[in-house]
C-alpha positions as CSV (number, residue, x, y, z in Angstrom):
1,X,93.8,206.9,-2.2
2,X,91.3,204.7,-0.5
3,X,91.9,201.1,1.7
4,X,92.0,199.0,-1.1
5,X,94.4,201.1,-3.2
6,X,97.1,201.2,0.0
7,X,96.4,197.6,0.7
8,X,96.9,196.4,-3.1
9,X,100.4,198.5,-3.0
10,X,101.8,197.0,-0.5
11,X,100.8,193.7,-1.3
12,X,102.1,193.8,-4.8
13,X,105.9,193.8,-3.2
14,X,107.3,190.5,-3.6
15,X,107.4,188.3,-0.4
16,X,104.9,190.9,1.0
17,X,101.5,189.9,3.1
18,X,99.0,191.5,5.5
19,X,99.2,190.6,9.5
20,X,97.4,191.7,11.9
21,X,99.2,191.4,15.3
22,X,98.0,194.0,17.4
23,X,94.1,192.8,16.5
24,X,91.9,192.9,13.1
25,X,91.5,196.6,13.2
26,X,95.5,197.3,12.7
27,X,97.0,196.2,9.2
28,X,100.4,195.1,9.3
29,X,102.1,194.7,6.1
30,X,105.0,192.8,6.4
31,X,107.8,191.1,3.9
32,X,109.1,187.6,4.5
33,X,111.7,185.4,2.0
34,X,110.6,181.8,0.9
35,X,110.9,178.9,3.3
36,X,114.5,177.7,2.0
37,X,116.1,174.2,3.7
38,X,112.8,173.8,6.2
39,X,114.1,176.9,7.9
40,X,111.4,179.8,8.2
41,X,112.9,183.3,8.5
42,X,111.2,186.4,10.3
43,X,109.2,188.7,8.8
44,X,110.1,192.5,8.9
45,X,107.4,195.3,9.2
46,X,107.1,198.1,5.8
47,X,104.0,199.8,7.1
48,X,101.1,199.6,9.6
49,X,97.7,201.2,9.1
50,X,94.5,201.3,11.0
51,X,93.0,201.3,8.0
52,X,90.0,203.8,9.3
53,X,88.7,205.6,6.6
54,X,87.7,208.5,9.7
55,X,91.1,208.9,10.6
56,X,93.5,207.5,8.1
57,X,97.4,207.2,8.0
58,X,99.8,205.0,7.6
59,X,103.3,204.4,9.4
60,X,106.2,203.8,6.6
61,X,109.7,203.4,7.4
62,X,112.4,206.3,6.3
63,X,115.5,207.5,6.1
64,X,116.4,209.5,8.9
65,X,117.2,212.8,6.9
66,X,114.8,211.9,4.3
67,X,112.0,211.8,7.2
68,X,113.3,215.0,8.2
69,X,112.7,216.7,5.0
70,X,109.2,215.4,4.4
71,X,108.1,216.5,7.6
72,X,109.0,219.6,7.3
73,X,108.1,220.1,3.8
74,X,104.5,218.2,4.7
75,X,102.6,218.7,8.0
76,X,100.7,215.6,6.7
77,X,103.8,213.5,7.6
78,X,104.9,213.3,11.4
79,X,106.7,210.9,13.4
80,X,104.7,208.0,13.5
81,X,102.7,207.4,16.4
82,X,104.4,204.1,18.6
83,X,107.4,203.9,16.3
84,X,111.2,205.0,16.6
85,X,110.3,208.4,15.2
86,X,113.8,208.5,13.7
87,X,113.2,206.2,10.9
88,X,109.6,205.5,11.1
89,X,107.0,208.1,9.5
90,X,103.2,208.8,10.0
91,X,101.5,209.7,6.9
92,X,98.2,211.2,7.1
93,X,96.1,209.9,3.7
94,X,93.5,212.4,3.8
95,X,94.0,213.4,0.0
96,X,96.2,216.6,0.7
97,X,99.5,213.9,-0.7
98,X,99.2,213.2,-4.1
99,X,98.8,209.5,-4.6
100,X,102.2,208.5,-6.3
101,X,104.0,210.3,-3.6
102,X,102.6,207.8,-1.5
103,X,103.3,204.8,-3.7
104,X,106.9,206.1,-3.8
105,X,107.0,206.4,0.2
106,X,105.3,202.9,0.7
107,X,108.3,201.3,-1.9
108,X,111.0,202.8,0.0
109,X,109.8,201.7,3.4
110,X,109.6,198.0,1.6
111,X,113.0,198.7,-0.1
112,X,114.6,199.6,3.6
113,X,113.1,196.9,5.0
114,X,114.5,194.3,2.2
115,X,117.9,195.9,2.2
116,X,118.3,194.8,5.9
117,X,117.8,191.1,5.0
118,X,120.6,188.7,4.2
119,X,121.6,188.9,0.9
120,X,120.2,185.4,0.4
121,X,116.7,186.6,1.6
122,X,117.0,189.0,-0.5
123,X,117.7,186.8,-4.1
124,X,114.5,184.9,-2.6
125,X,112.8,187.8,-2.9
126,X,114.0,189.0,-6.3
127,X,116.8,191.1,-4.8
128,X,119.9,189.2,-6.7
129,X,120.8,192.2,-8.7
130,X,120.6,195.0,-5.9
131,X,122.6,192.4,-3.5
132,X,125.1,191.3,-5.6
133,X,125.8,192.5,-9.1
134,X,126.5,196.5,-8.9
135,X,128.7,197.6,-11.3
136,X,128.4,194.8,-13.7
137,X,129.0,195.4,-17.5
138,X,129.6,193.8,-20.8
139,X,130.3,194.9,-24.3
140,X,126.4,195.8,-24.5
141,X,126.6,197.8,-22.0
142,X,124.8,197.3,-18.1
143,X,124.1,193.8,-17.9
144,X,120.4,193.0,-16.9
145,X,121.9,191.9,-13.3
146,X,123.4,195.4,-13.3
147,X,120.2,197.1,-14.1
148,X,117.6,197.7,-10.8
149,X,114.5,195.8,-10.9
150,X,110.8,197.4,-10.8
151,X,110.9,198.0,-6.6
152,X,114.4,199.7,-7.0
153,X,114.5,202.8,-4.2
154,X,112.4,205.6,-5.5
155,X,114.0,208.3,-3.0
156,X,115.0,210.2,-5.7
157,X,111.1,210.3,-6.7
158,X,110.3,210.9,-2.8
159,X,113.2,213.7,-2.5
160,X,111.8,215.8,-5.2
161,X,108.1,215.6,-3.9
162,X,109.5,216.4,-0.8
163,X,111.4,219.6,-1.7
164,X,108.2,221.7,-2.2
165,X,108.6,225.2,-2.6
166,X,112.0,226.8,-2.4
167,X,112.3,229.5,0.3
């Protein structure tokens, strides 16, 4: 995975874009809900990258006992360097990871981050079916608000990558 492949990922999140307050040589991907009623909401930090091919990682936001298995499972993933090592990960992108293990951490660091936004944020972003309608079923079946969209979690995807070799 090079700079333009992490960059396109995280931009192709709904309600994501690029900052870069810490100075142009840090990449802040962030996720923000439409303007609604004039009123502009925060934006929330999914991942942070120098973005230097030289010495290239990427801080992703984790479960706290999923973060625990990765990193011992993956000595390319550490506690991120400046972060709340609890729930935010470094992930070393020097080709050792495979790429889709990657793409599944960068979609649960967005999906963490949108969970944590009002449920109204989160319809402007797409989320309506997460936020509101679990459970919901007709005579056919799920109903498409039951079913998770494209950026559902991908732990499970994450957990199994994670797991590596039995001991």
């Amino acid at each position: 995975m090079d700079t333009a492949e992490l960059r396109e990922i995280c931009l192709s999140f709904p309600g994501a874009f690029e900052d870069f307050p810490f100075g142009p040589e840090t990449s802040v991907f962030k996720v923000r809900a439409a303007v609604a009623g004039g009123v502009r909401h925060g934006a929330k930090m999914f991942a942070a990258s120098a973005m230097d091919p030289a010495d290239w990682s990427v801080s992703l936001k984790c479960e706290p006992a999923l973060a625990e298995q990765l990193r011992a499972a993956h000595p390319e993933i550490t506690g991120a360097w400046h972060m709340n090592k609890t729930h935010w990960n470094g992930v070393r992108l020097d080709g050792s990871l495979p790429d889709d293990m990657i793409r599944d951490m960068v979609e649960d660091s967005y999906d963490l981050v949108v969970a944590s936004l009002s449920r109204k944020q989160q319809e402007q972003l797409g989320w309506a079916r997460l936020a509101g309608a679990r459970g919901a079923t007709s005579d056919d079946g799920p109903s498409a608000a039951g079913s998770a969209p494209a950026s559902a979690p991908a732990s499970a995807s994450v957990d199994a990558a994670a797991t590596g070799p039995q001991r």
